[in-house]
Structure formats: C-alpha cells, structure tokens
N, C-alpha and C positions, 0 to 999 in steps of 0.2 A: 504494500500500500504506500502511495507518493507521501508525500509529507503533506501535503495541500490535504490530503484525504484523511490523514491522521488527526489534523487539526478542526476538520469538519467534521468526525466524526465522534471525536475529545466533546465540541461544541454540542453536538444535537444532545448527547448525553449528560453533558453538566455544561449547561447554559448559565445559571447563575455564578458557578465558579469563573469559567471564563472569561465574563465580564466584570465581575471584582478584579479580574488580577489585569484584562487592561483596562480598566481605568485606575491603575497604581501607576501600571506601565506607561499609562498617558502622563499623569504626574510626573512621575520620577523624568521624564524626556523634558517636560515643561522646566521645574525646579534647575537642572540641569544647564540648560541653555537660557536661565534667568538670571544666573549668576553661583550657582553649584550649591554647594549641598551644607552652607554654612550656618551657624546657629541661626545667626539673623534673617538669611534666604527661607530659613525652614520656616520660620516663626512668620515673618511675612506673606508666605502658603498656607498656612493654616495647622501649623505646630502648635499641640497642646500647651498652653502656657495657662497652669493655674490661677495665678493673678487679674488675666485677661479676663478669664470666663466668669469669677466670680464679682469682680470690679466694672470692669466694663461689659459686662452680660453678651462678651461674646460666644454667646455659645456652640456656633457653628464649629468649632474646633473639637468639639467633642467628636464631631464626626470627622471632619477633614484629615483630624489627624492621622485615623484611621489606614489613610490611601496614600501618607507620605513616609518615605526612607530616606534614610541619611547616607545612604552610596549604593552602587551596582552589589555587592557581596548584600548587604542587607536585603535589598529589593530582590537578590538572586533567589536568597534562602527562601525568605518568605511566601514567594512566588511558587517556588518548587515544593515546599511543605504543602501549602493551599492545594497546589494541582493534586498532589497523592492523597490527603488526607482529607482533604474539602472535597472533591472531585466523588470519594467514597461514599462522604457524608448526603451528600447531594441525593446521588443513586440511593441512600436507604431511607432520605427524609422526605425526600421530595425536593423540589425549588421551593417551594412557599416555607415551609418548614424550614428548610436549609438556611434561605433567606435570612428569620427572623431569627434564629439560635444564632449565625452572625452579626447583627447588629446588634442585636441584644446584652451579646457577650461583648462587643467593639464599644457601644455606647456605657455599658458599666465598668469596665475596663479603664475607659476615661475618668470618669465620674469617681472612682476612687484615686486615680492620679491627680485629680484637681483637687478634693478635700485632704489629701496626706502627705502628696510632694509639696517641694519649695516651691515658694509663689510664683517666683521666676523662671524656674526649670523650663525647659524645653522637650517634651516626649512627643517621638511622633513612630508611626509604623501600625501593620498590622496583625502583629504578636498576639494583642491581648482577643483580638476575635479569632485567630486561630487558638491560643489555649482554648478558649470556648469550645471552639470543634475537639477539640482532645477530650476537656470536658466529659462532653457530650456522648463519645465513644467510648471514656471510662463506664458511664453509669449504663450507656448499653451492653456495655459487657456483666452488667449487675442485673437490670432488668429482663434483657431478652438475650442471656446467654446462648442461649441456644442458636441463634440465628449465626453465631461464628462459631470455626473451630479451634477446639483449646489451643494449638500454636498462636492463633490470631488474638485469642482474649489474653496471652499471655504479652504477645507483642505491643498491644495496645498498653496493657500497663507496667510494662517497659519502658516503653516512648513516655507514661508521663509521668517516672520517679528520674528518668535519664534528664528531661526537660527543667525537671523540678528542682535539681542538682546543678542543672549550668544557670538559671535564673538566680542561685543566691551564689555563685562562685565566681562568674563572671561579672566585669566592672562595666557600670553605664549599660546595664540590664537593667528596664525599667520592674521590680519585684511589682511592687504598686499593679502596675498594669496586667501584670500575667497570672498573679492572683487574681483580681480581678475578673481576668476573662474567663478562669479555672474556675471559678466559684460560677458565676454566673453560667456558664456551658451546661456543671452539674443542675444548678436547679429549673434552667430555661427547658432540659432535655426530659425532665422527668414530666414537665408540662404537656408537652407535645409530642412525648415517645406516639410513634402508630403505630395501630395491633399487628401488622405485618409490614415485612421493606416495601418502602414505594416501586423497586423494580419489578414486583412480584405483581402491580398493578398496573402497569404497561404490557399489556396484550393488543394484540392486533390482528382481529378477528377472520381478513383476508387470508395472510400467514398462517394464522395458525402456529403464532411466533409469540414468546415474550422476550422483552428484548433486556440486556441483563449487560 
C-alpha cells in the first residue's frame, strides 16, 4: 500500500486523531516561522500562563495550549504517542467519545497548571490530554478486561508507571499537567466506558464486513 493510501486509510479510521495532530502540526509550522519556539513566541501563541488566565480572564489558553510545543522532538513524541495510542482509543471509543475524554482530560490538565504552577510559568503541549488517553486505557483495563489480552492489559500498565517515572524524574516536565490529565482520563472514562468497542459497531451490511 502507497503511502498516500496508508494515510487515507490511518484517516477514515481515526478521523479525530488525525486532525488533532494536524492542527499541532499546523501550529508548530506557524510558531516556527513566527519567530521559533521561545518562551515569549510561545506565550504570544497561546502558552499557558497562569497569571494571564486568572488576571486577565484569558482563558482561551487553556485550550490553545493544548496544540502548542516547544520544538520538533516535543511535537515528534507527542505526535507519535497520539497516532499509536489515540488512534486505538479512537477505534474503541468512538470519535464523539474519543473526542471528549481529550478535551476533557487537555482542558483539566490546564486548569490544574493554572491554580498550582507559578503565575508566570509558561506550559504548553499536548501531554496532559494524552495522559488522559493513558488514563483512560488504564481503567479499561479495570472495567472491561476482557476486551484485551493479558500481554496488552499488562503493557498498558507498563506504559503508565514507565510514564509516571519520567514525569517526576525529568526536569521542565510539567507534573501539574500530567496528573492532571491522568486523573481526569481515569474519571472522564469510567463516565462514558460503552458496553462494547465502537469497532464492533461498524458493520457494513453490503460487505458483510466489520471493519476493525
């Protein structure tokens, strides 16, 4: 399969991921050719700054921040994490579901960076809505074990004591935010678990196919 066909085919399957991660991709290119990826560029984009949101009620940073990184390696990871793990989440939540368990977990994520970091800090990225999809996968492996197999429920809670280890070990990791999105993930998911994956409701009665 060409590459054009890999990518269209990525798309029809996880539409929502996709376009979460180019519109970072659109950012990160903007930020970039606006004058690079400096505290004050950032903050000028729409970087979390505590101070801002609670002072001058700008609150649109809560999201914004969300869709902005501070170099290609940041924007790489997080980009790549999304596609494998969001991409998953997508296929068992659904788009609408998937949807809100990321915002959800990206807008509380914020929300606790704005009431516990410095006033002035600068946090930006898409971290703490991905911990949420981590989240998310954690408590589905509590709830609907069965839907994976044990290698897979144990990898899942691998990835988030692995994650959970470089967030307080590593420096200029925003902790704030990835708890945040980890907590938020757990209780968004247990709201809106469905009694079955959503790929399992994509039939196509012509076929005689579900598409998986």
């Amino acid at each position: 399969m060409r590459f054009e066909d890999r990518l269209k085919h990525y798309y029809q399957l996880h539409p929502v991921t996709s376009i979460l991660i180019l519109i970072s991709g659109a950012m990160f290119i903007l930020v970039l050719f606006s004058g690079g990826f400096s505290t004050e560029n950032l903050r000028s984009w729409g970087g979390l700054v505590p101070e801002k949101v609670i002072n001058d009620r700008e609150y649109y940073r809560v999201i914004t921040a969300m869709f902005l990184h501070g170099g290609f390696f940041h924007f790489f990871m997080n980009s790549y994490v999304l596609y494998i793990i969001g991409g998953n989440m997508e296929r068992i939540l659904g788009p609408k579901k998937y949807l809100l368990l990321y915002m959800l977990s990206g807008i509380a994520s914020s929300v606790l960076v704005v009431f516990l970091s410095e006033p002035n800090s600068v946090t930006i990225g898409a971290s703490g809505a991905i911990y949420g999809i981590m989240g998310g996968l954690f408590m589905l492996t509590i709830l609907k074990k069965h839907w994976f197999r044990p290698e897979t429920v144990q990898w899942i809670r691998n990835l988030i004591m692995i994650n959970l280890v470089i967030t307080f070990l590593i420096p200029n990791i925003s902790i704030f935010g990835h708890l945040g999105g980890l907590i938020a993930g757990l209780l968004v998911l247990k709201l809106i678990v469905p009694d079955e994956p959503y790929y399992l409701t994509q039939f196509d009665p012509s076929r005689n196919t579900y598409y998986n």
